[in-house]
C-alpha positions as a Markdown table, in Angstrom:
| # | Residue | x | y | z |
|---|---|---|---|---|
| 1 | Unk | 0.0 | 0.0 | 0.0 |
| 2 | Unk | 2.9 | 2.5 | 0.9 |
| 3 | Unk | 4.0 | 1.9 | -2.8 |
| 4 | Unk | 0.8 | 2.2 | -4.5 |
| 5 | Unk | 0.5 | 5.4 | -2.2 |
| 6 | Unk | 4.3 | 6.8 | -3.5 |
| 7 | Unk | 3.0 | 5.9 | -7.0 |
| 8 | Unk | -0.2 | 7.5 | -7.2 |
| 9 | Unk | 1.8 | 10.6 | -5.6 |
| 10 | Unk | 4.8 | 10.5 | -8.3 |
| 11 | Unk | 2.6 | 9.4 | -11.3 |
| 12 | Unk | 0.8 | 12.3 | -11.7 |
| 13 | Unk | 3.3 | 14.6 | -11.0 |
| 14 | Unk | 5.5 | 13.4 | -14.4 |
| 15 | Unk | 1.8 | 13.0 | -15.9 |
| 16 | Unk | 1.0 | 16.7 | -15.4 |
| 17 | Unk | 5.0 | 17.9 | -15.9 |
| 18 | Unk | 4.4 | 15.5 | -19.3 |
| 19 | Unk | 1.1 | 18.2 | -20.0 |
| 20 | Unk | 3.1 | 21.2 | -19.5 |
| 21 | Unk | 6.1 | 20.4 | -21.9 |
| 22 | Unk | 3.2 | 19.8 | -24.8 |
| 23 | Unk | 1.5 | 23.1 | -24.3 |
| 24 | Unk | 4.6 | 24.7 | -23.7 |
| 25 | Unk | 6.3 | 23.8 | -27.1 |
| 26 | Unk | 3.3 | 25.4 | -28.8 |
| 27 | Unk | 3.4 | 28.7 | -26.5 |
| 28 | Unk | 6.8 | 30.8 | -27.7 |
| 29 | Unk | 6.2 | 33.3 | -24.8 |
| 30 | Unk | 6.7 | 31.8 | -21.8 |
| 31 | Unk | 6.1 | 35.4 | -20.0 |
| 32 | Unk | 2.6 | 35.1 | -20.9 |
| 33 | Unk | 2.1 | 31.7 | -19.0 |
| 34 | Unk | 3.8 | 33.1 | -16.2 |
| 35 | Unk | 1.3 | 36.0 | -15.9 |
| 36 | Unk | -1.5 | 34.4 | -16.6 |
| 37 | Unk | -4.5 | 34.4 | -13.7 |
| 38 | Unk | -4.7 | 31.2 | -10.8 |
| 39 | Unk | -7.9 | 30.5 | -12.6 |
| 40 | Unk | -6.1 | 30.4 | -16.3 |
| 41 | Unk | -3.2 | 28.1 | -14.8 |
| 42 | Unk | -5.4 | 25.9 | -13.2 |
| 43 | Unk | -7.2 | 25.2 | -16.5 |
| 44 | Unk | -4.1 | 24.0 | -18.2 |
| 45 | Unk | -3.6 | 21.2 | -15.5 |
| 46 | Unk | -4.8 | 18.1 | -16.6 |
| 47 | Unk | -8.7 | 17.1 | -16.7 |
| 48 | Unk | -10.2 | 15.2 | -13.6 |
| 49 | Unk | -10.8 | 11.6 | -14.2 |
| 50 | Unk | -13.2 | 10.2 | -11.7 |
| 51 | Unk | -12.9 | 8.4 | -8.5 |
| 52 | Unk | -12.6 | 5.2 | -9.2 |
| 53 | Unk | -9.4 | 4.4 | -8.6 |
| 54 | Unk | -9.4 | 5.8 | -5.7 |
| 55 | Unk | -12.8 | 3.9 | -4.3 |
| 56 | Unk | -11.7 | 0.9 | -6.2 |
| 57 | Unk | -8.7 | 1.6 | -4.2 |
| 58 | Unk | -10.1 | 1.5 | -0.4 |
| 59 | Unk | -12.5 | -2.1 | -1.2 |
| 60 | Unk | -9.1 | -3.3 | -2.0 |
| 61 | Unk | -7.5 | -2.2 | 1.2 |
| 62 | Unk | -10.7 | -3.0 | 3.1 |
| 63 | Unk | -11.1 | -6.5 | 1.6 |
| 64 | Unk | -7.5 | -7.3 | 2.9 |
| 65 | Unk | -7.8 | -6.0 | 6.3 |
| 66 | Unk | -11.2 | -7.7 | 6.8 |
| 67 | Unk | -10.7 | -11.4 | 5.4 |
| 68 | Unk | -7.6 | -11.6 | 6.4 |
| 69 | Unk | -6.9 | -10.2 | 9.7 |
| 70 | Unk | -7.6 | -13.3 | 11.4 |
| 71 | Unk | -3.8 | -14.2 | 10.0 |
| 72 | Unk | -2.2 | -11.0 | 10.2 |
| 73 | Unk | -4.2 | -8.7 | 13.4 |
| 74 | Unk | -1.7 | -5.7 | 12.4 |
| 75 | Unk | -3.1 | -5.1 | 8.7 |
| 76 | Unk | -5.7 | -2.2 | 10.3 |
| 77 | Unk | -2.8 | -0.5 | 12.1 |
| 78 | Unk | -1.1 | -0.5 | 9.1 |
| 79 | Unk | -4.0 | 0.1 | 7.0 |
| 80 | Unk | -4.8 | 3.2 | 9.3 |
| 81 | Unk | -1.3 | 4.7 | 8.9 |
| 82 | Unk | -1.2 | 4.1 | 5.4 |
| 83 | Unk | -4.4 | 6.4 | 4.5 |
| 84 | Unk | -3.4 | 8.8 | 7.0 |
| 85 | Unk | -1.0 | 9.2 | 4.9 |
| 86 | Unk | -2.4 | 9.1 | 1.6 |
| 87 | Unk | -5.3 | 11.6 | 2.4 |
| 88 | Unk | -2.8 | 14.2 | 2.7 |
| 89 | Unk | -1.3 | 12.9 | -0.7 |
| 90 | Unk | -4.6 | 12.7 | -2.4 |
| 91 | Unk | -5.4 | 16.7 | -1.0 |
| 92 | Unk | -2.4 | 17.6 | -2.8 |
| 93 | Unk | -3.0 | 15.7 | -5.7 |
| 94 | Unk | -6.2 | 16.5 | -6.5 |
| 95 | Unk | -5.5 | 20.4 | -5.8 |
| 96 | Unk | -2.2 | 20.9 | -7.7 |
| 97 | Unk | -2.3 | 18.3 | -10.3 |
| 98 | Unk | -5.7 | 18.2 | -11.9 |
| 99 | Unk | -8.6 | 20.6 | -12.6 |
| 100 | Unk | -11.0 | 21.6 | -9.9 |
| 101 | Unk | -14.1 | 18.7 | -11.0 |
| 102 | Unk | -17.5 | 19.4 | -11.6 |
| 103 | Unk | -20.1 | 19.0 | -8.8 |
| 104 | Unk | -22.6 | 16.4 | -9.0 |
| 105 | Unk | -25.4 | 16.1 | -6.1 |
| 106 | Unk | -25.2 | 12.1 | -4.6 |
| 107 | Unk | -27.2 | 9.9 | -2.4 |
| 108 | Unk | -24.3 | 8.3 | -1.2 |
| 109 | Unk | -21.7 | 5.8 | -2.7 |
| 110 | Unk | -23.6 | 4.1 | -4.6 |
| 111 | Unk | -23.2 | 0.0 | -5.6 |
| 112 | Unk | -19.6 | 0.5 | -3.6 |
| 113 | Unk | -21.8 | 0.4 | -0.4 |
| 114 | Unk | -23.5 | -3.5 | -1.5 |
| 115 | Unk | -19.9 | -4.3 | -2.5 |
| 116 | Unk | -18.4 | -4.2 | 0.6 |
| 117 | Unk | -21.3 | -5.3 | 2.3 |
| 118 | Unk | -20.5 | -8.2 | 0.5 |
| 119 | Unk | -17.0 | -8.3 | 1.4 |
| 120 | Unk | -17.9 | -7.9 | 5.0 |
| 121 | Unk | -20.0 | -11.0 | 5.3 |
| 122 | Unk | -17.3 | -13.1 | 3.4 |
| 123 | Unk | -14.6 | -11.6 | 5.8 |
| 124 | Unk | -17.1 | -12.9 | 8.7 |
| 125 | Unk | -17.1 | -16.8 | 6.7 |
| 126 | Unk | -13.4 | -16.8 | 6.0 |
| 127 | Unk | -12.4 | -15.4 | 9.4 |
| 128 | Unk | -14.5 | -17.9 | 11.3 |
| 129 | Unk | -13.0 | -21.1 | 9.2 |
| 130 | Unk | -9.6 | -19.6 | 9.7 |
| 131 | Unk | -10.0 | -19.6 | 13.6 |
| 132 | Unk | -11.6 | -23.1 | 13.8 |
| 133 | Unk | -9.7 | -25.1 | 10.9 |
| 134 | Unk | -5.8 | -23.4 | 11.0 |
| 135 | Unk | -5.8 | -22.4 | 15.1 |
| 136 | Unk | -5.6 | -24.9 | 18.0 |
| 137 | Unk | -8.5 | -22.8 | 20.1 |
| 138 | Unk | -10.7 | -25.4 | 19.5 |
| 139 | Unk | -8.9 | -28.8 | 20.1 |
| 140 | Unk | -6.9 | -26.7 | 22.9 |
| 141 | Unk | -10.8 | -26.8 | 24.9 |
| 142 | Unk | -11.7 | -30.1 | 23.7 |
| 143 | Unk | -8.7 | -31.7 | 24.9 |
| 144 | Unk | -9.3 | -29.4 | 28.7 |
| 145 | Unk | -13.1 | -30.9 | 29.1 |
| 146 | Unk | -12.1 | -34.1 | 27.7 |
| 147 | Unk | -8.6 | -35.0 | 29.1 |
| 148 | Unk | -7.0 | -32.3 | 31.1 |
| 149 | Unk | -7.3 | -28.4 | 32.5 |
| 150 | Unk | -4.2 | -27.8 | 32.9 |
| 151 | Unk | -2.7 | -29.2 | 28.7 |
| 152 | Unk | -0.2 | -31.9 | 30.1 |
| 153 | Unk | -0.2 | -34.3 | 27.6 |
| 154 | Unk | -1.6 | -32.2 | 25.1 |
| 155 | Unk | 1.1 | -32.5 | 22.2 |
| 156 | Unk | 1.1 | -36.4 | 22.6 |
| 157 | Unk | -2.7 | -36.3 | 22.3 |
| 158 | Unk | -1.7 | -34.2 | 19.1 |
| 159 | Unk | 0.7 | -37.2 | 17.3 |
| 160 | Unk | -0.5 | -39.9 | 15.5 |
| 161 | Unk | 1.9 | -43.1 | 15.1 |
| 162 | Unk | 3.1 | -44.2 | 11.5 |
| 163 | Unk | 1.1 | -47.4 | 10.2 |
| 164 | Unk | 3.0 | -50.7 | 11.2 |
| 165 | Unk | 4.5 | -51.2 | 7.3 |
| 166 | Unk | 6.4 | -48.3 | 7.2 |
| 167 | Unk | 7.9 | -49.0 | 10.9 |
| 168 | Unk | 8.8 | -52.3 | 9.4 |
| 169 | Unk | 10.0 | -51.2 | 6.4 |
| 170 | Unk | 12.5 | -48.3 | 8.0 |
| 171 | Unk | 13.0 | -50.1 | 11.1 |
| 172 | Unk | 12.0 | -46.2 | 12.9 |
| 173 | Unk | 9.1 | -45.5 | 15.1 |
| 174 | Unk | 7.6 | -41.9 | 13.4 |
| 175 | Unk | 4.6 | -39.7 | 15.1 |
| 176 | Unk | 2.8 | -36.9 | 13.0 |
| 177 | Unk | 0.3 | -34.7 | 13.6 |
| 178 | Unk | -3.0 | -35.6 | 12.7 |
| 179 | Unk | -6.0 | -37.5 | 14.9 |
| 180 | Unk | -5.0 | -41.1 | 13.4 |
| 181 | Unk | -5.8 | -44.5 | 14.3 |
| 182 | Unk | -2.1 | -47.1 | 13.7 |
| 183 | Unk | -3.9 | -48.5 | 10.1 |
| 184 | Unk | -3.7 | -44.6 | 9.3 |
| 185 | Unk | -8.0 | -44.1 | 9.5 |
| 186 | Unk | -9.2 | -41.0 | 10.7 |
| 187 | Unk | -9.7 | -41.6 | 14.6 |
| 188 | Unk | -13.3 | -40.6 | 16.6 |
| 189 | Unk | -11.1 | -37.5 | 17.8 |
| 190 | Unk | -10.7 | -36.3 | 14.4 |
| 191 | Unk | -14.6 | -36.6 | 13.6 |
| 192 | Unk | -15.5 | -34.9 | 17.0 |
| 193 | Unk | -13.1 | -32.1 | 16.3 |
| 194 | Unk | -14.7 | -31.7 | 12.8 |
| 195 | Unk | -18.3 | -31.6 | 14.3 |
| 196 | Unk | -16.9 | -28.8 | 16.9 |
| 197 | Unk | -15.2 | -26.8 | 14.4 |
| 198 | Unk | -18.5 | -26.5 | 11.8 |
| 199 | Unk | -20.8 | -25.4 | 14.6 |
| 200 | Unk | -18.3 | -23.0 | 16.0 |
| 201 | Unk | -18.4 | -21.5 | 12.3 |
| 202 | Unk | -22.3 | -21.1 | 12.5 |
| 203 | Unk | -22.7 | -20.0 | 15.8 |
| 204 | Unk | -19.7 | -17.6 | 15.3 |
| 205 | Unk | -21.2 | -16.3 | 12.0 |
| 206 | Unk | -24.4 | -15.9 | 13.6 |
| 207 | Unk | -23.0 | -14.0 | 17.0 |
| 208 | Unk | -20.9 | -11.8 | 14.7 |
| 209 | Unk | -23.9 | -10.7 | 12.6 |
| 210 | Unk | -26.1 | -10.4 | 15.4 |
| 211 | Unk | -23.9 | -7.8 | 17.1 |
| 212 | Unk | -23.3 | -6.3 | 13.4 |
| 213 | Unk | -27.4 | -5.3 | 13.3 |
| 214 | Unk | -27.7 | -4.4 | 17.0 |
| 215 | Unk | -25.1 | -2.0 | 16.2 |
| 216 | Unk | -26.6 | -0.5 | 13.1 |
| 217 | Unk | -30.1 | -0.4 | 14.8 |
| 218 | Unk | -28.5 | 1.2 | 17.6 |
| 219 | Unk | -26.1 | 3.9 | 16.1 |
| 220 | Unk | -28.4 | 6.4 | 13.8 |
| 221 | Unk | -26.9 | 6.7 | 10.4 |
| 222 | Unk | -28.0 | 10.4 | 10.8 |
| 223 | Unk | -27.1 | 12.0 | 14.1 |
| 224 | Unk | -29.5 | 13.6 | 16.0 |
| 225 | Unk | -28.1 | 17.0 | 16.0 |
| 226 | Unk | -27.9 | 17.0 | 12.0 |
| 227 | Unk | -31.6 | 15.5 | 12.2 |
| 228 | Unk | -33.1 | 18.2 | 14.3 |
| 229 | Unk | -31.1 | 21.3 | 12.0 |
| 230 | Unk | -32.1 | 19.1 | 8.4 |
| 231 | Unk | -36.0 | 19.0 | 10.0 |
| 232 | Unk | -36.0 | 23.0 | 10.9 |
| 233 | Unk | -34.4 | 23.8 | 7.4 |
| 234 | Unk | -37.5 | 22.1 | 5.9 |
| 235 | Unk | -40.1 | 23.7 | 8.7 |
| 236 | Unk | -38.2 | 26.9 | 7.1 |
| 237 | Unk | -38.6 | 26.4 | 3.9 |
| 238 | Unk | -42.5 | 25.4 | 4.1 |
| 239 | Unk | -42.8 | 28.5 | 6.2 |
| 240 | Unk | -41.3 | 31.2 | 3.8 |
| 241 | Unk | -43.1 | 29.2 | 0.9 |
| 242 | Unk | -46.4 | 29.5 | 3.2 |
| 243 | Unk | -45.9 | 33.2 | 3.6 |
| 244 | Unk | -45.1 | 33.7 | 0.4 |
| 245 | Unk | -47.8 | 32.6 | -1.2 |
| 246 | Unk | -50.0 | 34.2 | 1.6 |
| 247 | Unk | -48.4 | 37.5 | 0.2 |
| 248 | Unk | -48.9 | 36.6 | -3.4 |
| 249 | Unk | -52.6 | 36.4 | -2.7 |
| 250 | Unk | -52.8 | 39.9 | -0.9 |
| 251 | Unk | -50.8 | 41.6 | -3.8 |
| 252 | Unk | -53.3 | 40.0 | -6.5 |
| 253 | Unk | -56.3 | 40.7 | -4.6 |
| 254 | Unk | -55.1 | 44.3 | -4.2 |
| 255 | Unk | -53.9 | 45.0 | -7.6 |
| 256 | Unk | -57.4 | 43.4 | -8.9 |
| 257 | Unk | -59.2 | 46.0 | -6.6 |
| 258 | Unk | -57.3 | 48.8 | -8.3 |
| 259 | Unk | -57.8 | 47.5 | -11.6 |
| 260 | Unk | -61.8 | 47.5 | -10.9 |
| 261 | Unk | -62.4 | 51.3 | -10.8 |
| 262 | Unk | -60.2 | 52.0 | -13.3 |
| 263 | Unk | -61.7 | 50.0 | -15.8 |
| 264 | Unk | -65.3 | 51.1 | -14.6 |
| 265 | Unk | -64.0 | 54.8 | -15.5 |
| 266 | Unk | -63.3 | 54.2 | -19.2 |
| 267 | Unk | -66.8 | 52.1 | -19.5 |
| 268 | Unk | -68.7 | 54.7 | -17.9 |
| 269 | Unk | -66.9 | 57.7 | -20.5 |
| 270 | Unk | -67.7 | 55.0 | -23.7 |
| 271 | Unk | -71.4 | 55.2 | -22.8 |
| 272 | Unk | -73.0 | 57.8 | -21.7 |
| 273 | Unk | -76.4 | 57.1 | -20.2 |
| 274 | Unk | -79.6 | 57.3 | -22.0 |
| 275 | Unk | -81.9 | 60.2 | -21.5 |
| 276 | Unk | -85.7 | 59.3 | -20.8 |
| 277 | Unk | -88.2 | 60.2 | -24.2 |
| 278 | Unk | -90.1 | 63.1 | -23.2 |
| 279 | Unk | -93.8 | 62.8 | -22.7 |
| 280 | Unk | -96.0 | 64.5 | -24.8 |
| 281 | Unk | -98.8 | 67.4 | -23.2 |
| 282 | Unk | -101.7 | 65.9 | -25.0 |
| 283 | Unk | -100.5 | 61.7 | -23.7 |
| 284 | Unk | -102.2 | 60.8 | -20.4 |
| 285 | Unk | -99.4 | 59.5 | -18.2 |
């Protein structure tokens, strides 16, 4: 990881040094770069290419440190150092050696998140066969309940005895390890040690992703205090959009009350009212 951090670091430094040269040979004043604005120089650097390297990246790192940290318990120290390191690399890099990128709005990660989802219940599987099948935790307690507390004995209980042929044939007495009858069959230790080490798997599986969801239903994915501000930006927003609205209909009802008198004016100066016909003297009302 340290030389994948150096690299990434180094790589785009020639890379960008590389871009420079090219525009350069086609630029005869070299004043004119040098006065150019921050905003002018920074558009010459070389075009932002995405993050996936660098996600692609950390579900690397992450994949090692979880499967395997049943054989090596340092990898997240190491792990932790190496991207406190390479954060400050990546600031750098993405500051001074490519173009500022575009914003895009996100929900989160996106399929990254199910990938190491994934990846964490196969470090869970792989972890749980690596203690039971490559440790001696498990026949270290079956040999306490079954033979001895205190482990005397415990390395002869270990050795098997060499079938009768070859003892004959190189005149030696030979132990290895393995839970062996003398004709070389697999002993009843060695099938009770089998049964012990598949149901630790399953119950350890199951404990492990027991405590996994009691954590994630405990532990908010929001915390409360960005809960409570994200709910009163929205009781903000519906308020001002309330009021203005509330507004809009005061100024239309207004304007449409001003508007009435003026347009009763113009009606009234178009037609004039009729007079009454006159009666004649001689007409009985």
């Amino acid at each position: 990881t340290m030389i994948t951090s150096i690299q990434e670091f180094i790589v785009p430094k020639l890379l960008n040094w590389w871009h420079k040269q090219k525009r350069h040979r086609h630029e005869k004043k070299k004043e004119k770069v040098a006065a150019m604005d921050p905003w002018e120089r920074d558009y010459q650097l070389m075009s932002y290419k995405g993050l996936f390297d660098e996600y692609l990246e950390m579900v690397i790192q992450f994949g090692f440190i979880t499967i395997f940290v049943a054989a090596c318990p340092l990898a997240p120290l190491f792990a932790l150092l190496n991207n406190w390191v390479e954060i400050r690399l990546d600031a750098q890099k993405f500051v001074c050696e490519y173009r500022r990128p575009v914003v895009e709005r996100a929900q989160g990660i996106g399929i990254w998140f199910y990938i190491l989802e994934v990846i964490t219940y196969l470090a869970v599987i792989s972890n749980a066969f690596l203690i039971a099948f490559t440790s001696d935790f498990l026949p270290r307690l079956y040999y306490k309940y079954t033979h001895n507390f205190n482990l005397v004995g415990y390395v002869d209980f270990t050795l098997a005895y060499a079938p009768e042929n070859f003892v004959s044939q190189n005149n030696t007495m030979c132990r290895y390890r393995a839970y062996r009858e003398n004709d070389g069959s697999y002993s009843i230790v060695y099938w009770n040690l089998l049964a012990i080490r598949l149901g630790f798997v399953i119950v350890f599986e199951h404990v492990v992703f027991f405590i996994s969801r009691m954590i994630d239903m405990l532990v908010p994915d929001i915390p409360e205090s960005v809960e409570i501000k994200v709910k009163r930006e929205h009781y903000m927003a519906k308020q001002a959009l309330s009021d203005n609205q509330a507004l809009g209909q005061v100024l239309f009802q207004t304007e449409e009350s001003e508007m009435a008198p003026k347009e009763r004016e113009p009606e009234a100066a178009q037609d004039p009212p009729n007079p009454l016909p006159a009666i004649p003297d001689h007409q009985p009302l």
